[in-house]
N, C-alpha and C positions, 0 to 999 in steps of 0.2 A: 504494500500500500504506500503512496505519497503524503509522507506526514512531514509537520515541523522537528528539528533534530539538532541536537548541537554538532556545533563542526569547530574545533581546532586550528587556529594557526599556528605551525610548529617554530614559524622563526620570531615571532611575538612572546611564546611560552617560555616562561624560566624555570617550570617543573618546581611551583613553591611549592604546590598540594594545597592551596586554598580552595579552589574548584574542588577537588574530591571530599574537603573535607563539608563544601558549604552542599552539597548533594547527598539530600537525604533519601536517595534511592538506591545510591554505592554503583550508580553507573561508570564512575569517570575513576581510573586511577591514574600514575603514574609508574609509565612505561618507560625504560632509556632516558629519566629526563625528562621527560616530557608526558604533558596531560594526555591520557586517552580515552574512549569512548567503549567500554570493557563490552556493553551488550546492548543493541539498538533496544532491546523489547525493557531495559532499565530505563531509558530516559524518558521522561514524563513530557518533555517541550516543555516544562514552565517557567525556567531559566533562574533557579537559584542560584547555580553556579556564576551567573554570568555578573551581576555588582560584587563580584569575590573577588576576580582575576585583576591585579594590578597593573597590566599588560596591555590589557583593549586585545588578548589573543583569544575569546568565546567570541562565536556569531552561532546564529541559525539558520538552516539552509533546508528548503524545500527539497525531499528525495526519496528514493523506495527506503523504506524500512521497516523492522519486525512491530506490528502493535504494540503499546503500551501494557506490559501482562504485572498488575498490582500484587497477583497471586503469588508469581517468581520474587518480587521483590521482598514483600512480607517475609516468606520463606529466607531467603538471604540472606536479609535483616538479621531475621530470626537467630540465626547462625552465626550469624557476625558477632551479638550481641551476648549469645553462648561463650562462645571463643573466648571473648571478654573479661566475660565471668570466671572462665574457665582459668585464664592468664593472672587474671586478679587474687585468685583465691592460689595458685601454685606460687604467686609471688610471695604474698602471707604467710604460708607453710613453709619459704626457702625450697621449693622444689621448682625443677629446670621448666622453664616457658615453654610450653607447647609448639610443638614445629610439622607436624605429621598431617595425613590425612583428617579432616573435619570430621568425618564420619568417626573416626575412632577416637577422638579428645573423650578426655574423662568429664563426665562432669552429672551431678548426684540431682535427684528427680523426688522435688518436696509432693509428702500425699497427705491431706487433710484427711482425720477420719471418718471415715463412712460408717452410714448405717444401713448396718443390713440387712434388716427387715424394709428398709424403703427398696433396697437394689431389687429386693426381690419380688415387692411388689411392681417395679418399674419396667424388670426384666433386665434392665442394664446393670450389667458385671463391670466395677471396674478395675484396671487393674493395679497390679501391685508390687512393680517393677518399680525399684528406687534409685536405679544408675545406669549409666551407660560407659563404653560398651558393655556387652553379657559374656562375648568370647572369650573364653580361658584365654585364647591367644593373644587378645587385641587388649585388656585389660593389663592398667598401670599396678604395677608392681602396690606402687606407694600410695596409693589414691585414697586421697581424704576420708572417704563413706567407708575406707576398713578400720577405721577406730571404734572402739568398742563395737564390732558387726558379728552379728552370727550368717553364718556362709550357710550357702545351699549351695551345690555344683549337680547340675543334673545335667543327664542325657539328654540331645534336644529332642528325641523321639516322646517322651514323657510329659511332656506340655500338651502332644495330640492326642496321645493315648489316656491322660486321665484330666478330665474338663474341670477337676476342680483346683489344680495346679496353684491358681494367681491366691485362691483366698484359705489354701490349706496347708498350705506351704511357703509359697511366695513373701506372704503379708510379713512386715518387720525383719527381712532378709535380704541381705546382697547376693543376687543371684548374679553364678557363672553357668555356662553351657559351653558341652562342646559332644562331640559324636569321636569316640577315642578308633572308630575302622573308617571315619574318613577323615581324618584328621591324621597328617603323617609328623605326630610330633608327640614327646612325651612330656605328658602334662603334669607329671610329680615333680618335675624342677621347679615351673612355673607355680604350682601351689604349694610350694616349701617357701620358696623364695616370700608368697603371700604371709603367711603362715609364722613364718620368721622375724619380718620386721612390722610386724601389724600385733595387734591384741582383740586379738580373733576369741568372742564368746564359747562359740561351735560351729561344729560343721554337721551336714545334713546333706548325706546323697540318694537322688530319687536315679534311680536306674530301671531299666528292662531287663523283663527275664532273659533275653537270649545272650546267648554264651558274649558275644561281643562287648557287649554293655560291662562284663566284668573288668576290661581293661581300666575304667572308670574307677571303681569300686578299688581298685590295686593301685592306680594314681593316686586317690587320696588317700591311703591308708599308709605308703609310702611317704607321701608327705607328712602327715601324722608322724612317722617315726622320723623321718630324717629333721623333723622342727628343732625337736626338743623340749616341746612342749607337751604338758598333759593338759586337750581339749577334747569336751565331749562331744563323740559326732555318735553318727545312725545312720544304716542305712534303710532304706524305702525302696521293695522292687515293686513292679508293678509288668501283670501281663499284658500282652496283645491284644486282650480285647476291653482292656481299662480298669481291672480291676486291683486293689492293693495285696498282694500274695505276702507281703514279710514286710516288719514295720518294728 
C-alpha cells in the first residue's frame, strides 16, 4: 500500500539516537551510525521522531509500504520492556546483563490468587506457570525465582497426559521440563549445578511410565546426590492414558 513513512537522510544524520529514543513504536534504530527504519509495519507516520532530530535529517515521503500493524508493536514493546526488567533486576543481584536470544531471558511471572470455586464455575483454568524459560536446557543457572523454590522437573509428555498438571502440581512451583530421549544432553549437571548454588525447598518429579521417562527420574536423583545436599523430593508417575500409578 502507499502510505506516509519516515525517510532518513544519511548525510544530515549524526547517529545521536534521539529519533529512536523519541519513537514510541521502536521503529527507528541505529545502524552503522546512522538512524534507520528497523520495520515499515512499526512506523505509525505520526512523526515523533521528527522535532527530536537536531539535524533537519527526518522527512516523510509518500511510498509502498507494510501497514501500520499496532499488534506487532505492542508485542515488541512488550519484550523490550521485559528485557528491561529483566537487565534491571540481574543488575540488582550482580549477575551478568543478559545478551542471548529474547525468547530465553529469565524472567519470573507474578500470579494473584485464585479462586477456585469461581475457575470452576467459569470453566476457565488458569494457569500456574511462574517463570520462564521451563527448558532444563535454556534455564539460568542462577535465576532469581530459585531462592527459597520448591522444583518440579517433569516430562513434557505429562502436562498432556494428566489435565490437572497446572493446579496439582504446578501451583507455588518452578517448573523445568525436558523429554531426557529427545533431548541429546545430560541433564544431572545442569540440575546439580541448580541444586548447588540455589536453596532449593524440594524437588518433585512427574514422569511416565514408559521405560524412557526413567532417564529423568536418574537425572534428578543424580543431582540429589552429587549436591550435597539433603532435599526432599518424590516422584509422581503417571500412565498413558492419565492416570497417577505411584505418588
Amino acid at each position: 500500500m502507499i502510505r506516509t513513512i519516515v525517510h532518513f537522510d544519511e548525510e544530515k544524520c549524526n547517529g545521536c539516537g534521539l529519533c529512536a529514543n523519541a519513537c514510541q513504536e521502536g521503529a527507528i534504530g541505529i545502524v552503522n551510525g546512522k538512524a534507520k527504519l528497523l520495520r515499515d509495519d512499526y512506523c505509525d507516520g505520526l512523526g515523533n521522531c521528527l522535532p527530536a532530530c537536531p539535524t533537519n535529517a527526518i522527512s516523510f515521503v509518500e511510498r509502498e509500504a507494510a501497514a501500520f500493524d499496532e499488534e506487532a508493536v505492542k508485542m515488541a514493546m512488550a519484550e523490550k520492556a521485559a528485557k528491561k526488567e529483566a537487565e534491571e533486576m540481574a543488575e540488582k543481584l550482580g549477575t551478568p546483563k543478559f545478551t542471548g536470544c529474547p525468547g530465553s531471558m529469565a524472567r519470573a511471572i507474578e500470579r494473584k490468587s485464585v479462586n477456585t470455586d469461581n475457575s470452576a464455575v467459569s470453566g476457565k483454568i488458569e494457569s500456574e506457570l511462574r517463570q520462564w524459560p521451563v527448558q532444563i536446557k535454556l534455564v539460568p543457572v542462577n535465576a532469581p525465582y530459585f531462592a527459597g523454590a520448591k522444583l518440579l522437573v517433569a516430562a513434557d509428555c505429562t502436562a498432556y497426559a494428566y489435565a490437572n498438571v497446572h493446579q496439582e502440581f504446578m501451583r507455588g512451583k518452578v517448573t523445568l521440563i525436558g523429554c531426557p530421549k529427545l533431548d541429546d544432553v545430560d541433564y544431572s549437571e545442569k540440575l546439580t549445578q541448580i541444586l548447588r548454588q540455589n536453596d532449593i525447598k524440594s524437588v518433585t518429579v512427574l514422569r511416565m511410565e514408559v521405560p524412557c521417562c526413567g532417564g529423568l527420574e536418574r537425572a534428578v536423583v543424580t543431582a540429589l546426590q552429587n549436591s550435597g545436599k539433603m532435599i526432599p523430593w518424590q516422584v509422581v508417575t503417571f500412565s498413558v492414558d492419565g492416570k497417577i500409578l505411584d505418588r
